[in-house]
C-alpha positions as CSV (number, residue, x, y, z in Angstrom):
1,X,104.3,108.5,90.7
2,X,103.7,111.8,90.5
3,X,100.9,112.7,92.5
4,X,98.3,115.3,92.0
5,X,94.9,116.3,94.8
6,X,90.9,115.0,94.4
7,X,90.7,118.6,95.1
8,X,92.8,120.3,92.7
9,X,91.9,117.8,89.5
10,X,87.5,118.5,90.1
11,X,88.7,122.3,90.3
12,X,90.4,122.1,87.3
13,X,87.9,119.9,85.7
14,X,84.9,122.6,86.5
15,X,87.5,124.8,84.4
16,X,86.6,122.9,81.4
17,X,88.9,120.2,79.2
18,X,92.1,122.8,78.5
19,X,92.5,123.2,82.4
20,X,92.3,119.6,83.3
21,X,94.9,118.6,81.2
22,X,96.8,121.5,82.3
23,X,96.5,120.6,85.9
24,X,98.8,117.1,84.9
25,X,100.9,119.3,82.7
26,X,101.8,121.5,85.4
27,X,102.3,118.8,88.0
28,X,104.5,117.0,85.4
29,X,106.8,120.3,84.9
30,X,106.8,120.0,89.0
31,X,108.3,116.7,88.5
32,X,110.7,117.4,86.6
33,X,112.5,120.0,89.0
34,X,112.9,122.3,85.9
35,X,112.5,122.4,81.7
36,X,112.6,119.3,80.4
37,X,115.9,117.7,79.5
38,X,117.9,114.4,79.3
39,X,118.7,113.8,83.0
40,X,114.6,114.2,84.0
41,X,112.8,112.7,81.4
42,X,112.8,109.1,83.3
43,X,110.6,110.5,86.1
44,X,107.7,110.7,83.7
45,X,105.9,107.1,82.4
46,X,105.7,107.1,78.5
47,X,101.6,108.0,79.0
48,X,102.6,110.9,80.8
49,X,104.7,112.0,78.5
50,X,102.7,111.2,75.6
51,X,99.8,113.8,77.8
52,X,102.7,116.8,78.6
53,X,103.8,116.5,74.6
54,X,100.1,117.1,73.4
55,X,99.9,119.8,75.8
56,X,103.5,121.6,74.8
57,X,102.0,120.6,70.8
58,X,98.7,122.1,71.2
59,X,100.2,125.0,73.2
60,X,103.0,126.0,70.8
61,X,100.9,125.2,67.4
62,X,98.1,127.8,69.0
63,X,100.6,130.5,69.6
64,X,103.1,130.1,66.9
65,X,103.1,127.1,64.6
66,X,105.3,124.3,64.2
67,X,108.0,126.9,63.6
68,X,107.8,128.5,67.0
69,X,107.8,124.6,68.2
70,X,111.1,124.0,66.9
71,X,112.6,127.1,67.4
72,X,111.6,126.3,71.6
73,X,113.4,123.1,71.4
74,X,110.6,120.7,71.1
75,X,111.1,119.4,67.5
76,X,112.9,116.3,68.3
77,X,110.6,116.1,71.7
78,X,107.1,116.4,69.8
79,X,108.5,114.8,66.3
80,X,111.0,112.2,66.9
81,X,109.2,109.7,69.7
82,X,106.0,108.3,69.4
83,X,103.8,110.8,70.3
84,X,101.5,110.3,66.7
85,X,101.5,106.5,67.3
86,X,100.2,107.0,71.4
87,X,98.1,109.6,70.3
88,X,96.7,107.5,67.5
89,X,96.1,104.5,70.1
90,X,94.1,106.8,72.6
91,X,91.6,107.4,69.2
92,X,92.8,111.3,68.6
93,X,91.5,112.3,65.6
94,X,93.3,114.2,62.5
95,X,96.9,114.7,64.9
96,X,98.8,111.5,64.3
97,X,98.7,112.4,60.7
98,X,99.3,115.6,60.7
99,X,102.5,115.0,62.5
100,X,103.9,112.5,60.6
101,X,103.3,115.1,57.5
102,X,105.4,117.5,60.0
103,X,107.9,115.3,60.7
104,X,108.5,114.4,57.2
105,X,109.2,118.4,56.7
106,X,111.5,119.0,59.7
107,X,113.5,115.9,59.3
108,X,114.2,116.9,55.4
109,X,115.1,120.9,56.7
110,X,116.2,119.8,61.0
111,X,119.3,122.0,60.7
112,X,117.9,124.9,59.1
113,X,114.9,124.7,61.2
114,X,116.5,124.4,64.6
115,X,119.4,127.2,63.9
116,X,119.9,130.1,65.9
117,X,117.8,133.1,64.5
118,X,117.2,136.7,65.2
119,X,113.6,137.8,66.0
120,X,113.6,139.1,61.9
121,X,114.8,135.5,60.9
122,X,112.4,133.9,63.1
123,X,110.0,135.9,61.3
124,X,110.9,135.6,57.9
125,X,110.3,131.2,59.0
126,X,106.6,131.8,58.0
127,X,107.6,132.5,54.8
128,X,110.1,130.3,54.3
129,X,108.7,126.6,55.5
130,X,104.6,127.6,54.4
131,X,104.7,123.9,53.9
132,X,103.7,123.5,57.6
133,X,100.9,126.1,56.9
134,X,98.1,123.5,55.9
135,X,99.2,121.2,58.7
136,X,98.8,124.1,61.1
137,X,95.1,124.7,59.7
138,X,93.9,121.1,59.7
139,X,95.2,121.4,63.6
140,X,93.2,124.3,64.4
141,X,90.4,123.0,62.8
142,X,90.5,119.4,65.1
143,X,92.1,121.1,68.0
144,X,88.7,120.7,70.3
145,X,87.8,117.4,69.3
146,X,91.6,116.1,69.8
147,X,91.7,117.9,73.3
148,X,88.5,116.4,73.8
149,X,89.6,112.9,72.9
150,X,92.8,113.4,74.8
151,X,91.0,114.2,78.4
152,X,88.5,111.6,78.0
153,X,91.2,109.1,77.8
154,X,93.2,110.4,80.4
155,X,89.5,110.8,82.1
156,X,89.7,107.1,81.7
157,X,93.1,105.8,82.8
158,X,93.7,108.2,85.3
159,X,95.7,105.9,87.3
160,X,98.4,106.0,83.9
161,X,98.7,109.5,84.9
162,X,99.0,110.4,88.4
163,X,97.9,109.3,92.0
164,X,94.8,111.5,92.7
165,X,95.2,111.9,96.4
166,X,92.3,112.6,99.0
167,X,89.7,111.1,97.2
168,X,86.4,110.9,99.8
């Protein structure tokens, strides 16, 4: 189980919702030895997966969109397990749908989307699949109260997530 201090979680807690989440995040990429790949995805439960696939979602749909998502690598990660369905069972609001909506979208363009570009292709993506434009929007708009729901759950069930060592 992957294991992460008292000390470290209140610290990261203090921090505010983003950086408690991260704090599991971080100790799951830890874990894993390296990125995230076939041969390392069995040392994480499906609950901690479920938490480092909202975090890599939230992350990459803040920066980039789900264009930039797929283009990293994550479009099979984030689309094609059941992240929307866990998501949906902790009570996250607006998410589940909006990625079914997105998978519905990659799985109809997948080979298009997850081709080798040049920074100019890459670019031109915007363009090219607006469709994920209003799903990108609706995210924004529920990203806090979907963060929140996610660390109050974790908040929760910490025991699904991690051993909190050196508790007083």
């Amino acid at each position: 189980m992957v294991q992460i201090s008292d000390t470290s979680l209140r610290r990261a807690a203090s921090q505010g919702m983003d950086a408690f989440l991260q704090a599991f995040a971080d100790a799951y990429r830890e874990e894993l030895g390296g990125p995230l790949a076939a041969d390392n995805m069995d040392r994480l439960s499906a609950a901690q997966h479920t938490l480092l696939a909202y975090v890599i979602l939230r992350d990459e749909l803040m920066e980039g969109g789900f264009c930039q998502l797929i283009q990293n690598g994550y479009g099979p990660y984030i689309l094609h397990n059941p992240l929307a369905r866990a998501l949906k069972g902790w009570g996250v609001p607006v998410v589940p749908k909006l990625l079914y909506a997105a998978r519905t979208i990659y799985d109809e363009h997948r080979q298009d989307l997850e081709r080798e570009r040049t920074d100019d292709e890459f670019m031109a993506m915007y363009e090219q699949y607006e469709q994920f434009d209003p799903l990108e929007e609706d995210f924004l708009d529920a990203e806090e109260e979907a963060t929140e729901a996610v660390a109050r759950y974790v908040d929760q069930h910490l025991a699904e997530f991690a051993e909190v060592t050196g508790l007083k």
